[in-house]
C-alpha positions, -999 to +999 in steps of 0.1 A: +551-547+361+536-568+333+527-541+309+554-511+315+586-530+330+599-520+294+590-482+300+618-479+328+645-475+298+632-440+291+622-430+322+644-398+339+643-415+372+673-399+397+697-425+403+697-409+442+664-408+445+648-427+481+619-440+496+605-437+528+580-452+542+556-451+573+523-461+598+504-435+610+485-447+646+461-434+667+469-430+704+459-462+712+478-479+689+453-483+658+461-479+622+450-445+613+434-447+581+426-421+554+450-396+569+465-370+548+504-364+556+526-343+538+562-340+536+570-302+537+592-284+517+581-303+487+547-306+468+541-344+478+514-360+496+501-388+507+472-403+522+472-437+547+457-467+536+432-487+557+464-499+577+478-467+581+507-468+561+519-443+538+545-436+513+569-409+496+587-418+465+614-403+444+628-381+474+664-365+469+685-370+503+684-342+528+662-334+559+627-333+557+601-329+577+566-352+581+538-330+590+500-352+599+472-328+605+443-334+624+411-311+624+403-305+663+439-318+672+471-309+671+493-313+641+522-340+646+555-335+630+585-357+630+620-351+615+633-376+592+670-382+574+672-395+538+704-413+525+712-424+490+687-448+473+678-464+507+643-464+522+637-446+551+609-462+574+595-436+600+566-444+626+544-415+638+516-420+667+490-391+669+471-373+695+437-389+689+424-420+698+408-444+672+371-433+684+380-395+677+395-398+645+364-419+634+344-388+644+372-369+628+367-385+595+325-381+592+325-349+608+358-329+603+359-326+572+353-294+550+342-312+515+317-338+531+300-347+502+336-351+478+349-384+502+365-405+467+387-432+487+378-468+472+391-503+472+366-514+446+365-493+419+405-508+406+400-539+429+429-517+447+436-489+468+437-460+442+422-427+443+402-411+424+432-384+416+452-413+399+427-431+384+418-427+345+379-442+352+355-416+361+335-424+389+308-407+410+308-414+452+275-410+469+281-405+507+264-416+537+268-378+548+247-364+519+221-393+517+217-381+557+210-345+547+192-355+524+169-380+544+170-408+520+158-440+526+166-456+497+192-464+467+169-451+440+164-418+459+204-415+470+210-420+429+197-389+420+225-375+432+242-391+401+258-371+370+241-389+340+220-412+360+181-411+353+157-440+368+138-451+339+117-482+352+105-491+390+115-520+410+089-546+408+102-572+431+102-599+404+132-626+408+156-619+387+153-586+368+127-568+397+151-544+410+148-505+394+163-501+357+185-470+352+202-453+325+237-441+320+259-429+286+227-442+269+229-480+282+203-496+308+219-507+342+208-522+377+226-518+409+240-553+407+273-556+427+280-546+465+313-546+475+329-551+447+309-587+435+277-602+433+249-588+455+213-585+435+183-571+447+149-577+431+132-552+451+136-513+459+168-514+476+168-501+514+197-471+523+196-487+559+228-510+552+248-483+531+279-462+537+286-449+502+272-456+464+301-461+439+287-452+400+316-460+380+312-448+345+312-467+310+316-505+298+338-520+328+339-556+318+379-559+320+374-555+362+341-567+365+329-588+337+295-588+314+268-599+337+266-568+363+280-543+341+268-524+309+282-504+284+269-477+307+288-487+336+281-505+371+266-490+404+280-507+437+268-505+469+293-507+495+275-516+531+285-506+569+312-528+585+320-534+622+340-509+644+354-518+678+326-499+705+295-503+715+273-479+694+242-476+673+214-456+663+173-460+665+153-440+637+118-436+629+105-415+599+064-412+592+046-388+566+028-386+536+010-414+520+007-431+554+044-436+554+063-452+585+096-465+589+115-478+617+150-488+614+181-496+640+220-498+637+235-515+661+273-519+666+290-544+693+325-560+700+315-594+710+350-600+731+375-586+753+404-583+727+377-567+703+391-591+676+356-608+670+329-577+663+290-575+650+271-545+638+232-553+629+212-529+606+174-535+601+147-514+591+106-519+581+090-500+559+050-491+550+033-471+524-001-464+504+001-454+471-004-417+458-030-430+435-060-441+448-050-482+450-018-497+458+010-498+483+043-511+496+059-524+529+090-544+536+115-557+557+153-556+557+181-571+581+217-571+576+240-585+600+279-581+596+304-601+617+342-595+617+368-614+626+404-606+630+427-637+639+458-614+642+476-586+621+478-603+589+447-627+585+410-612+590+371-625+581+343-604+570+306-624+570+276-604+554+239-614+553+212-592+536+178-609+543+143-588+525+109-600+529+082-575+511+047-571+491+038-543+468+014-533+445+041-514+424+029-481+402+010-482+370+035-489+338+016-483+309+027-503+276+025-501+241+012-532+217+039-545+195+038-528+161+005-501+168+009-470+154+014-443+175-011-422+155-040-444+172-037-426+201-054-390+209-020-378+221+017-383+219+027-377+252+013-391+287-001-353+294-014-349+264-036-384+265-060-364+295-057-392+317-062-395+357-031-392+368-042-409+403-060-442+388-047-471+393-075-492+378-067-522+402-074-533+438-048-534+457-050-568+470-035-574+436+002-576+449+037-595+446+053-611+474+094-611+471+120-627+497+158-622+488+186-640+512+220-632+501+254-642+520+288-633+516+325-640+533+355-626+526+391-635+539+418-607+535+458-621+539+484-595+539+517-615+528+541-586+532+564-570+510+531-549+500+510-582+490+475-594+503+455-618+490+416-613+490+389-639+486+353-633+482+323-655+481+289-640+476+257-661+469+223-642+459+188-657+460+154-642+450+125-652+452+090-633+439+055-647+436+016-634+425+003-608+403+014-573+393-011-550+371+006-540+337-014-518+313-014-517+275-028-485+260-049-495+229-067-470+203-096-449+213-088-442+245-093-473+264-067-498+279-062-533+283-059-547+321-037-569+326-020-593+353+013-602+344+028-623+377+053-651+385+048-684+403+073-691+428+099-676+403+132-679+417+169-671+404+204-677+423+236-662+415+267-671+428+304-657+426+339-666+439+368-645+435+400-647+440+427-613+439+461-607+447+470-572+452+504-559+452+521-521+455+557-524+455+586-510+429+601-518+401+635-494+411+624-460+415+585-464+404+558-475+421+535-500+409+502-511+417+488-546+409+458-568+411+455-603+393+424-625+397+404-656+391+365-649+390+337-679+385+301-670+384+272-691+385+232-681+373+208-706+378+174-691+366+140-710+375+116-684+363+081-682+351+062-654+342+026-650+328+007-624+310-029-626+309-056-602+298-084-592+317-110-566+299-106-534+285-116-498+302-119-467+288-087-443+298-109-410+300-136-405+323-157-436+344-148-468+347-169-495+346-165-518+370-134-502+385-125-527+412-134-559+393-096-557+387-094-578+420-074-612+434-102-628+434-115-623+398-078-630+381-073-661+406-105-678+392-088-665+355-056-690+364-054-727+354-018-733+375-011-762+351+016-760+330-004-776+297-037-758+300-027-725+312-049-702+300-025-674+299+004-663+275+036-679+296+070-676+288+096-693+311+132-685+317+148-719+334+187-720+323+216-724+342+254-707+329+288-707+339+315-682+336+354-679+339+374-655+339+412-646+345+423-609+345+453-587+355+456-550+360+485-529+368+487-491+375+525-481+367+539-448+380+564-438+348+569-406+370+555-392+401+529-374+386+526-395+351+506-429+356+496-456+328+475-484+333+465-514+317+445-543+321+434-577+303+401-597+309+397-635+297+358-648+298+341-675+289+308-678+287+287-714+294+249-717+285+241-747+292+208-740+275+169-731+279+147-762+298+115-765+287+091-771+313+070-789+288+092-818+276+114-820+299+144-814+281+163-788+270+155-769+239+178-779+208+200-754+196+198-729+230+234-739+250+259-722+236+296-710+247+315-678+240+348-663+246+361-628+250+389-605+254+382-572+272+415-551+272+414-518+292+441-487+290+445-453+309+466-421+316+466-397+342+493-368+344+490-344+371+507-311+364+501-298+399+507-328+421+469-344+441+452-317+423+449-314+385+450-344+366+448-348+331+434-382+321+422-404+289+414-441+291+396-468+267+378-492+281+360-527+267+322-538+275+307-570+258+273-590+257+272-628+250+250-636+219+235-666+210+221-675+175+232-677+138+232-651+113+216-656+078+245-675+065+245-701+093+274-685+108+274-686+151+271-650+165+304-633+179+298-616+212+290-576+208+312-552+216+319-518+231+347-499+233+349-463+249+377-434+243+375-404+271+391-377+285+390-349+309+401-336+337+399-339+375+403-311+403+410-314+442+418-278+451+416-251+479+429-277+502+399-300+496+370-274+492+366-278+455+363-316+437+354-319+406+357-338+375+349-332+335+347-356+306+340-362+275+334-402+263+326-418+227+315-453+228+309-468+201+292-505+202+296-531+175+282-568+163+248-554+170+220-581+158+197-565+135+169-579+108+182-592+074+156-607+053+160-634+029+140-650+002+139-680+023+137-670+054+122-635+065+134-635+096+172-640+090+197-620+116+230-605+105+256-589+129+270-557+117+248-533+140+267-501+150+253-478+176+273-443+189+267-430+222+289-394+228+282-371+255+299-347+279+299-349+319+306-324+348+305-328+387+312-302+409+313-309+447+324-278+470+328-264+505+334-227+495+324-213+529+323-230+561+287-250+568+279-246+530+279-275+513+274-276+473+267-301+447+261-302+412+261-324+379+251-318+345+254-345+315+245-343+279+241-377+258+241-382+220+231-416+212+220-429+177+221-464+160+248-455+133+239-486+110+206-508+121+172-517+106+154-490+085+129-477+109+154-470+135+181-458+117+201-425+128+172-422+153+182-422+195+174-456+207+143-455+230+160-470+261+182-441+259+164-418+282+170-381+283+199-361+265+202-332+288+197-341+327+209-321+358+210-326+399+219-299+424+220-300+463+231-273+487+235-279+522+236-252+546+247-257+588+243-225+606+271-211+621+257-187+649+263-206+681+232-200+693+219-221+663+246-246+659+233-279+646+206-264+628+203-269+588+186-266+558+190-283+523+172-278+491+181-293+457+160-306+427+167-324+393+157-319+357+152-343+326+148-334+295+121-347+275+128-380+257+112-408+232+098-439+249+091-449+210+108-439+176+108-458+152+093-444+116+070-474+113+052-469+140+059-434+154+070-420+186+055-413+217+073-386+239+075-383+278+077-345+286+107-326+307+103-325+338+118-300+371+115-321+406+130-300+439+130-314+472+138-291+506+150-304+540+151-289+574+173-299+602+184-298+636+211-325+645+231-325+682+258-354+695+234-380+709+197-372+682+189-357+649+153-340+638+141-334+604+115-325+579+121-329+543+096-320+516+099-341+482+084-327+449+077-290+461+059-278+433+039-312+429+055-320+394+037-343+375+060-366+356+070-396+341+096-426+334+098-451+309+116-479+296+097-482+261+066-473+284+055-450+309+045-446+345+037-416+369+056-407+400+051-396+434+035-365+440+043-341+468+054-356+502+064-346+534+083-365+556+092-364+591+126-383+611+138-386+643+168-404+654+188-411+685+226-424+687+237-442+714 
């Protein structure tokens, strides 16, 4: 309405044309959500929201007729009259209860894998058919063929999305690093706000993985976005019967898991309902050192005071130690050439060392809590509040490596002491589909305020040197006991390099967005962001004070626009958006003049398929982003390390995901991105080169999914699937050289035999025991082959 009110002057809206209107229910009486009704004898239709409600616009009067299909049920139709401009409300109750159309909805359904219905991705209902954003949706159906137990593994399922650095459980920053379009993100938000991790990040708690592609500020802000995009997690909720399920999985490595979903109604009415989701986990490392285990527990409660006001309360609680995997760094500035290779294989090293005890570990504790209070107003309005608080905690030693020349390497414990960091955010939405005359138009405004306090301290400390190649000499004097008697814990005597990060920031922010139906199958959007930014500046342990010249305060604008026009109604649409990403910078250029915060903006286009009734999803793009006020050196006279801010970097690339169901039981999908990234103006040594935390140009991911359909062998199944990286530069830069991690092929197989009330499988990872590595300017191996077994009964 705010943006395209104007637009109505030109559109070719039918003076004649009607509304109507409806609920969908279940046989006993509850909303049927995610339905897909259709009004025959025209090319409309229309799925219900989560309240069942659906709606037809720009209908000529006549008779129609409403037509709901059901897979395993049978197909409800209801006759409905449309008069003049009037809206027509109909009400239409199907055959299935509420418990089958929940089975309905995980199992029915052709195109498993291609489930794209989201309230998060617009902060409204929209799908993905109408929406301008690309977006990816991981679903709780293929992480469970695939036998995933974790976010990092359920990611690689991801278009575009390479892990480039493991979680280390450290407050703050521990949780996995990946890349997307060329930018580094974290999976930072869950459901929609605030909901950090600092450790590998259990599947236990998940329904669905949302990877919304490039900068996203205008909807989401700076903080837990990058110019790459965002990844949100969005968890199980409560359902109204008593249900669950009890897993265990053990295998390779000494691996064991055990983890439980349990789902009650805590009264009569079924108004007031819990679900509890919990898992442990153990493993040794694959090299000869190290391990991880931990413990997650997530208890939901819901809370429905009557049809218009309901409660949502979340708790994520993680307790866990870990050794982590060897990261191997580079010294600042040492050419590469004082190495005997460029590459990780080409440096001859024992790909199974770890050069540490393991009783060198991190302990990590995160407790995060969230509420959220949903008001439906009527007349299409509700108003959504959220409150999430995050809080991470991580202390002791974790064994980082610095390769030096001649072969050797520099052990070294870099840990944190009672680190801790706390994020909190409270937002505010009002969300509105109603019409302005004969067009539909979709609405959210909010108020967002986030709070960071950081209370961080991390060390580095050297502890000898060791050759890479052959023995070691004194192996295992890498140990707790030898780095504890290394540590002076005061803060003026410290006999270690330190560096703290102790601040605390505010931010506000205001923004609108409106999705505007000019015609039934032509859709702008547009939306507005207002941030500011609050450092209130760096404390310094060892005065007391804060440091002079560190708090700081910036404002931005972060503007977003989009089209979508569908030639063929829900099934081809044609789309092109710009979207807005910045980063707050503090500092002074050589002139004395305050840094502007940087900026990236983003043109795309493509296109996006539903067809064959739902057995083929798929969406193609191609993005530009370029990024501006980009800090780089500019020596002076005076001062030699003087700062100006014209830095340009370009990131272009294409993107494809195919997900289909072209037979029944087969289930297919496939992504395949390219990246060109390359600073475009920047210092001397890096200039027209790929930045080294852009990962890999070329990357790939395939799964296939098979169910046999003999009935002899019904609920038996087999998957196989794999991904490949292309190789890419951990370091280029022409003073110092580069240093190239190789390409790399990783397949994974599962087997599977799955019935009403249990579920057994084997899944193999890393088939052809590929030996590989990730980097963020660094490098570490990964897992070699593993089998796993899992078990699990529903009850």
């Amino acid at each position: 309405m705010l943006f395209f009110a104007f637009l109505m002057t030109y559109a070719n809206g039918d003076e004649n044309a009607a509304t109507i209107k409806g609920t969908v229910t279940t046989s006993d009486n509850k909303p049927a959500a995610y339905v897909t009704v259709i009004l025959k004898g025209t090319n409309k239709s229309a799925f219900t929201d989560e309240d069942g409600v659906f709606s037809f616009f720009n209908v000529r009067p006549g008779n129609y007729e409403i037509e709901v299909s059901l897979v395993g049920h049978n197909t409800v139709t209801k006759q409905v009259n449309v008069t003049g401009d009037n809206t027509t409300t109909i009400n239409i109750q199907l055959t299935a209860s509420n418990k089958q159309l929940q089975e309905v909805i995980v199992t029915g359904g052709n195109n498993k894998y291609a489930k794209k219905v989201s309230d998060f991705v617009s902060k409204m209902p929209l799908k993905s058919m109408e929406n301008s954003q690309v977006y990816t949706t991981i679903s709780k159906n293929l992480i469970a063929d695939q036998m995933v137990f974790t976010v990092d593994d359920a990611l690689k399922n991801a278009p575009g999305i390479n892990k480039m650095w493991i979680a280390t459980g450290r407050s703050g920053d521990g949780g996995s690093y990946y890349n997307s379009r060329g930018f580094v993100l974290q999976s930072q938000l869950r459901n929609g706000v605030a909901g950090n991790v600092s450790s590998t990040i259990d599947a236990a708690n998940i329904e669905r993985i949302e990877i919304i592609k490039g900068p996203s500020a205008t909807l989401f802000g700076s903080t837990l976005t990058s110019y790459g995009g965002l990844i949100n997690r969005v968890t199980k909720k409560p359902y109204e019967k008593v249900g669950g399920e009890i897993s265990y999985a053990g295998g390779s490595y000494n691996f064991n898991r055990f983890s439980v979903d349990v789902n009650t109604p805590l009264d009569s009415a079924k108004t007031v309902l819990l679900r509890v989701n919990a898992a442990y986990n153990a493993e040794k490392s694959f090299t000869d050192n190290g391990f991880s285990k931990g413990f997650s527990l997530a208890p939901s409660l819901s809370y429905k005071v009557n049809d218009k006001l309901s409660f949502l309360f979340d708790a994520e609680f993680y307790q866990g130690q870990n050794t982590g995997l060897n990261v191997y760094f580079f010294p600042w500035l040492m050419p590469m050439s004082k190495l005997s290779g460029d590459s990780p294989d080409k440096l001859k090293m024992d790909y199974k060392k770890s050069y540490a005890n393991s009783d060198l570990y991190q302990t990590a504790r995160n407790a995060n809590f969230f509420a959220e209070m949903d008001y439906k107003m009527g007349s299409g309005w509700r108003s959504q509040t959220t409150y999430s608080i995050t809080n991470s905690f991580s202390d002791g030693p974790s064994p980082y490596f610095y390769l030096l020349p001649g072969d050797s390497i520099s052990r070294n414990n870099q840990f944190t002491d009672h680190s801790t960091n706390q994020v909190m955010e409270l937002q505010q939405n009002f969300i509105g589909d109603f019409h302005i005359g004969n067009h539909r138009n979709r609405f959210v405004g909010g108020l967002d305020f986030f709070y960071q306090n950081s209370d961080q301290v991390f060390y580095n400390m050297g502890f000898d040197t060791v050759p890479l190649i052959g023995a070691t000499p004194n192996y295992m004097a890498f140990n707790k006991r030898n780095v504890d008697a290394m540590i002076v814990r005061d803060w003026t005597t410290i006999d270690a390099y330190n560096y703290p990060l102790i601040y605390k920031t505010n931010t506000y922010s205001a923004y609108i967005s409106d999705v505007f139906n000019l015609l039934p199958n032509l859709m702008l959007s547009a939306a507005l962001r207002l941030d500011h930014f609050d450092n209130k500046g760096n404390f310094n342990k060892s005065t007391g004070t804060i440091t002079p010249g560190s708090a700081y305060n910036q404002t931005a604008l972060s503007p977003k626009f989009g089209i979508v026009y569908q030639p063929i109604k829900d099934r081809i649409s044609i789309f092109a958006n710009y979207q807005n990403g910045f980063t707050n910078k503090t500092g002074v250029d050589y002139e004395g003049n305050s840094f502007k915060p940087e900026q990236a903006n983003q043109f795309e286009t493509g296109v996006k398929l539903d067809m064959f009734g739902g057995k083929l999803s798929s969406t193609l793009s191609y993005y530009n982003i370029e990024v501006s006020n980009m800090v780089r050196s500019m020596p002076t006279p005076n001062n030699p390390y003087a700062q100006i801010q014209d830095g340009t970097q370009r990131s272009t690339g294409f993107e494809g995901e195919v997900i289909t169901n072209p037979i029944k039981g087969l289930n297919i999908s496939f992504g395949l991105s390219y990246n060109d990234s390359k600073y475009t103006k920047a210092d001397a040594s890096v200039l027209g080169r790929r930045p080294a935390t852009a990962t890999s140009p070329w990357a790939s991911n395939f799964w296939i999914s098979y169910n046999l359909q003999v009935e002899k062998l019904r609920g038996l199944g087999v998957g196989f699937g794999g991904n490949y990286v292309s190789d890419y530069k951990v370091i280029n830069d022409a003073n110092v050289g580069e240093f190239t991690l190789p390409s790399y092929t990783v397949l994974g197989a599962t087997l599977f035999y799955e019935q009403g009330k249990y579920r057994i499988g084997v899944k193999l990872d890393n088939l052809t025991n590929e030996h590989y590595w990730i980097g963020y300017s660094s490098f570490s191996p990964q897992k070699l082959r593993s089998v796993t077994a899992n078990i699990a009964f529903r009850f």
